[in-house]
C-alpha positions, 0 to 999 in steps of 0.5 A: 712794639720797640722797646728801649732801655737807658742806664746801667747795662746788666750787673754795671756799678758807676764809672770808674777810674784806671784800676790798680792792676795788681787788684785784677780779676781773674775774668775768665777763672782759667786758674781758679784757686792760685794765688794773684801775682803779677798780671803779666805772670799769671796771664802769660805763664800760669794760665797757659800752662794749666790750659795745656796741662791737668789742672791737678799737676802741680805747677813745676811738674806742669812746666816740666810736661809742657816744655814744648811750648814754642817760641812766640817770636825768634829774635831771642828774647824771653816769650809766653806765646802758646801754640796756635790753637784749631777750631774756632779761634774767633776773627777780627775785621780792621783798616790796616791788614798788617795789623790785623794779621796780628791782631788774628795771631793773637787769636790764634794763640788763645787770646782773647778779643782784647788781645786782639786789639792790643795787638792790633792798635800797636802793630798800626803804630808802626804800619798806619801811622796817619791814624794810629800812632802811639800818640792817638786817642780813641775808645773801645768798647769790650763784651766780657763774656765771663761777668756779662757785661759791656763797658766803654773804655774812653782813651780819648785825647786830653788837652795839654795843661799849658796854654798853647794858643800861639802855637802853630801845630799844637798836640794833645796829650797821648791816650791809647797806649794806657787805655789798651792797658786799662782794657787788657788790664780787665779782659786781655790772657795773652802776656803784655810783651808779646802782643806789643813784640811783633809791632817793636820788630816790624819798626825795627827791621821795616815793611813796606808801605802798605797802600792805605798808608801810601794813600795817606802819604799822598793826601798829605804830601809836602805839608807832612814833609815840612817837619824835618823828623817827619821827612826823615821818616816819610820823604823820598829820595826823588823829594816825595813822599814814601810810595807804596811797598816802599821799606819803612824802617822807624828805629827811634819808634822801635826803641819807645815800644821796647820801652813800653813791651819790657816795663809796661804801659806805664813808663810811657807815662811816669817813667824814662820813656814819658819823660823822653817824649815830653822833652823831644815834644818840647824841643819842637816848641810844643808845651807839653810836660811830663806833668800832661803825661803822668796826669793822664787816665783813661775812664771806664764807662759802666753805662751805656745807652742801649735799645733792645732789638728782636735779634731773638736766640731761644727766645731772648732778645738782643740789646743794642751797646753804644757809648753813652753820657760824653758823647753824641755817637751813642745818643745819633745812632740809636735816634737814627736806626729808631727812625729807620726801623719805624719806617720800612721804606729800607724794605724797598730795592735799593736802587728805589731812591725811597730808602736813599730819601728816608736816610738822608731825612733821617740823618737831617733829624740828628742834627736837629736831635744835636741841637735840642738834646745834645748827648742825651739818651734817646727819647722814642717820643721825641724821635716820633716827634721828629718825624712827624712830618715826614714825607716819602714824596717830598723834603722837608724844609729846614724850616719845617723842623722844631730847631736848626742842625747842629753842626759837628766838625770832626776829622773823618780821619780815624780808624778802627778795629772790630774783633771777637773771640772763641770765648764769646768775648768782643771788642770794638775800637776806635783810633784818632789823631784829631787830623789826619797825621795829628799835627804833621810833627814827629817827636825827635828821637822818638818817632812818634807823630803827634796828635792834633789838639782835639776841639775847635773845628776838629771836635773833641772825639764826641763822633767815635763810635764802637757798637756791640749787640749782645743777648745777655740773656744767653750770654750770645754777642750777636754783631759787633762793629765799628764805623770810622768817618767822623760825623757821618758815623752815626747815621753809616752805621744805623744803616747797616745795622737797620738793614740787618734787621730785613729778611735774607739781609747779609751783612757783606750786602749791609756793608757794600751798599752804597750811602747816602748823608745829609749833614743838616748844614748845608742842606744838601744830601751827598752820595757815594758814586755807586748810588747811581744816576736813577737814586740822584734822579729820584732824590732831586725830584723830591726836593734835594740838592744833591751832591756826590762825594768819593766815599762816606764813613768805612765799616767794619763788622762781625755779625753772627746771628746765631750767636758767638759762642753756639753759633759760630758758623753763622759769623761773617767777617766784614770790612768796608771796600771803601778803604784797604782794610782785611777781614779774617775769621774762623 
């Protein structure tokens, strides 16, 4: 029997606003009783220290005992780092292996899932750009082990407050930079400078270009370089574009992040930094203001849709988090791993052609779901509803089906990031820019790509999708991911987790398998190569057009079925071979 739980997550209170950081709380009562002072102080100097020495020492005694605590970075400038701790330190699984190797260090380094991220998004800034520049938007969701609950940080892209109807590439107000610090603001340990010093040094002193980027690069082509800043940054010197392990060096970037390393998230947006971007952005003839900048807020989500699975660790279940009001990713993905888990023909042998039908009508289903209950919690009535006439032997017609697909066109380009921590702690981003590179603009002077302006046909980020599954009960993150490809995301990553339901399942066999979409309209169902001949076959007989597409949607994933925290030899790191991402853990 399935059973299904919409609102408020355990202990959640009504969405709110960025917070004032010199109110936040002590998540994981590392130092209980001292005094709250500066974040960054207090995470990055006092807690450290008390981690590595008596809690009973008092505090110039500690320092003194603790003075071989080393340097984080070498270029001479004040760090907190902490040396990199043994045992379990957690993992992190992303599309950009450069940035995941920091975000890994973070965790090595006692950080904590959030951490991870930060790390992460800001290294991406520098080294995977096409997606995740400082410019970006995006959401993530975060399992804070400490008060037991799950929220959705939505940083996603604001539109700019002037008119900008006649522009050629317009822009979107940035997001991430101050929705990292709202998450590293609730749950983040390691100090604010030291997870941004890393990416300030790599656009300081240049790395290769790694081969995601260089694919991007190539995507793009000459339309990147039409923007003069853009081809400073990006062109050859045969004419082209920046090849694989290629030297990329971004000092005007490097100068924003040391902005934002040594006077916080918040001079990006109300101090000499905004002010610099806004002005670089309108000299390019893009309206956007310091007026956009300092108006900005990330919002915190403190509801989320979520469905129970039989995940069961002593004896409790699992509850399944995705995004929820605001979104149609939360509502399609648990509509569609309803409809799939309902329907055992993902049991059958892959290559069957069965489960390859069933996921392609199944995805048929959201879009209709889009049109008749757009965003809203998922109903298991209505779900049957759907699939009442369903067939394992044939298609059904569109006409068949209670409304028309709804159509939702958003940019497959995204990235993301999943990691999870020695704490118990997870967290799951998404990154975009709207359009691969934004608009194809560099802000002068600052190096920063813009982000395209999100709605029209590139949607307004409703297909991003972090999901986390945790056992409240005992406290145990079960699997947490996050999927990138626009809106194949929600039926992709049904699948997988749909799949981790099946006995002797492994999530690298979940991850790996080859997919298959429909995406309403047209009616066609389109494939990934590796489905193979006998899978097309089977597909057309029963009634499909069908149509074959390099790749849909990249996962990637944690999965510990035993849990986090007790059973953190059962975890498996995973990214999706379809892109060039890394997974790292232990």
């Amino acid at each position: 029997m399935t059973v299904l739980r919409f609102g408020p997550a355990p202990r959640m209170a009504a969405g709110r606003q960025i917070p004032n950081v010199n109110n936040r709380p002590n998540v994981n009562n590392r130092i209980a009783g001292s005094p709250m002072g500066s974040v960054f102080r207090q995470r990055g100097v006092i807690g450290r220290v008390m981690r590595r020495c008596a809690t009973g020492i008092a505090l110039a005694a500690a320092v003194t005992a603790c003075d071989t605590i080393e340097e984080t970075f070498s270029d001479g400038s004040t760090t907190q780092g902490v040396p990199i701790a043994d045992g379990f330190f957690g993992g992190v699984a992303g599309d950009d292996p450069r940035s995941v190797l920091a975000a890994r260090e973070a965790l090595a380094r006692g950080g904590t899932a959030a951490d991870a991220a930060v790390a992460y998004f800001f290294m991406a800034a520098v080294s995977y750009p096409s997606t995740s520049s400082l410019a970006a938007g995006g959401v993530c969701m975060v399992y804070d082990e400490s008060s037991n609950q799950t929220k959705l940080i939505d940083f996603r892209n604001a539109p700019v407050a002037t008119d900008d109807a006649f522009v050629t590439r317009p822009t979107a107000v940035p997001g991430a930079v101050r929705g990292l610090f709202l998450l590293h603001a609730g749950t983040g340990y390691l100090a604010w400078q030291d997870l941004v010093a890393p990416a300030e040094r790599a656009a300081r002193f240049g790395i290769p270009v790694s081969r995601a980027l260089a694919r991007d690069l190539a995507l793009v082509g000459g339309a990147l370089l039409e923007d003069e800043a853009a081809r400073r940054l990006f062109g050859h010197a045969n004419g082209g574009v920046l090849q694989e392990g290629d030297n990329l060096v971004q000092l005007d970037l490097s100068g924003m992040l040391s902005f934002i390393r040594t006077r916080g998230a918040g001079d990006f947006y109300v101090g000499y930094a905004a002010r610099q971007f806004s002005e670089a952005v309108q000299t390019i003839g893009i309206p956007l203001t310091f007026d956009d900048m300092r108006d900005y807020k990330p919002v915190e989500q403190l509801e989320t849709y979520q469905t129970t699975v039989s995940q069961v660790i002593l004896g409790a279940e699992a509850n399944v988090h995705v995004p929820g009001a605001g979104f149609d990713s939360g509502s399609s993905v648990l509509a569609a791993f309803e409809m799939l888990r309902e329907n055992n023909a993902l049991s059958q042998p892959h290559n069957s052609g069965a489960a390859d039908h069933l996921i392609a009508e199944v995805a048929l289903r959201t879009a209709v779901a889009r049109t008749m209950r757009p965003g809203e919690p998922p109903d298991p009535a209505f779900d049957a509803l759907l699939m009442a006439n369903y067939s394992p032997a044939r298609a059904t017609p569109i006409s068949a089906l209670p409304a028309s697909p709804s159509i939702l066109m958003e940019s497959p380009a995204t990235s993301s990031i999943t990691a999870v921590d020695s704490f118990g702690n997870a967290a799951s981003c998404v990154f975009t820019m709207n359009n691969l590179f934004g608009n194809g603009r560099v802000a002068p002077g600052t190096g920063i790509i813009l982000s395209a302006s999100p709605g029209g046909n590139r949607g307004d980020g409703l297909s991003l999708l972090p999901v986390i599954v945790v056992n409240e009960t005992v406290r145990e993150v079960v699997f947490a991911g996050s999927v990138s490809g626009g809106v194949v995301s929600a039926p992709v990553m049904a699948t997988v987790m749909a799949q981790l339901l099946e006995p002797e399942e492994t999530l690298a066999q979940a991850v790996d398998r080859p997919r298959v979409f429909h995406p309403g309209e047209p009616n066609v169902v389109v494939v990934e190569p590796a489905a193979g001949e006998t899978v097309v076959a089977e597909l057309v007989a029963r009634g499909h057009e069908v149509k074959v597409v390099p790749e849909l949607g990249r996962v990637n994933a944690i999965y510990c079925p035993e849990g986090l925290r007790n059973g953190s030899e059962s975890c498996s790191f995973k990214t999706d071979p379809r892109a060039f991402g890394l997974a790292v853990g232990g």
